[in-house]
N, C-alpha and C positions, 0 to 999 in steps of 0.2 A: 403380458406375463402370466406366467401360470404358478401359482403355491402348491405343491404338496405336500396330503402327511405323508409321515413316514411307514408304511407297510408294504406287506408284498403287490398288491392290488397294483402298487406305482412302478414294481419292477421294470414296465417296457415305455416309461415317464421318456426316453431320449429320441424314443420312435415315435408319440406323441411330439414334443415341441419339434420334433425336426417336421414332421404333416403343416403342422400351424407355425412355422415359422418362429416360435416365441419363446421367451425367455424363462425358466424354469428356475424356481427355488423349490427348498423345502425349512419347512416350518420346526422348530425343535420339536423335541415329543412333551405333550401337555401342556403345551402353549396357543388355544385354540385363539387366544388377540390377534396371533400371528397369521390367521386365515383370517381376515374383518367381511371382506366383502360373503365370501362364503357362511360365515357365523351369525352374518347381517342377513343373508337370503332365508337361510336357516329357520331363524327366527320367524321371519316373516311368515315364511311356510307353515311353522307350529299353528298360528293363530288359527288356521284351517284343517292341519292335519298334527292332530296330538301326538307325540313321540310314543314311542310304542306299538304303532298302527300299523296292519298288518297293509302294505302299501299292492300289494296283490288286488286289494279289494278295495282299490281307490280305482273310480270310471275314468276313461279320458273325456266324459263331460264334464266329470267333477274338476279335472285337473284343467282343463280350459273354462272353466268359471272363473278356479282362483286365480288362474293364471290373469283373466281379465283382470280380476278385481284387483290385483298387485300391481300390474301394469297401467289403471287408472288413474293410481293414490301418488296424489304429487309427492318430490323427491327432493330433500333439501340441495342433493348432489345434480338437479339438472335444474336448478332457480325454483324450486315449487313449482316447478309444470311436471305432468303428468307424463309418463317414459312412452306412451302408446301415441303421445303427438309430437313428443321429439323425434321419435323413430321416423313418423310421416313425413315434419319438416327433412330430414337425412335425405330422406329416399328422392323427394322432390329437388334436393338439392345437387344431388348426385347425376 
């Protein structure tokens, strides 16, 4: 499933889920609860890149650092294992 806010940015949201197959809501306005997963990525992200940051002038080393380091940090949502050895187990299992 896919949450959206509500702006123009989502106007072409039905050519979107219909690409990925997936189910589309949208979130009321100024209810960011209603986005978790997104508001939970969010977060994380700040710890490395402060709100306000001019995102222009973030490297893609820099963004595949943090990317590791988030992908490291166990997940209460996959048992406290880490998402970059769940991902392996998938792949092997597949």
């Amino acid at each position: 499933t896919i949450t959206f806010d509500n702006g123009r940015k989502f106007t072409r949201h039905k050519e979107v889920a219909d690409a990925l197959e997936a189910e589309t809501y949208f979130a009321h306005p100024y209810a960011s609860w209603q986005r978790g997963l997104k508001e939970n990525t969010n977060g994380l992200l700040r710890q490395f890149i402060p709100k306000g940051t001019d995102l222009t002038a973030v490297t893609d080393d820099e963004l595949r650092k943090y990317q590791g380091a988030l992908n490291s940090r166990p997940r209460k949502c996959l048992g406290f294992r880490q998402p970059s050895v769940v991902i392996v187990e998938l792949k092997q299992a597949a």
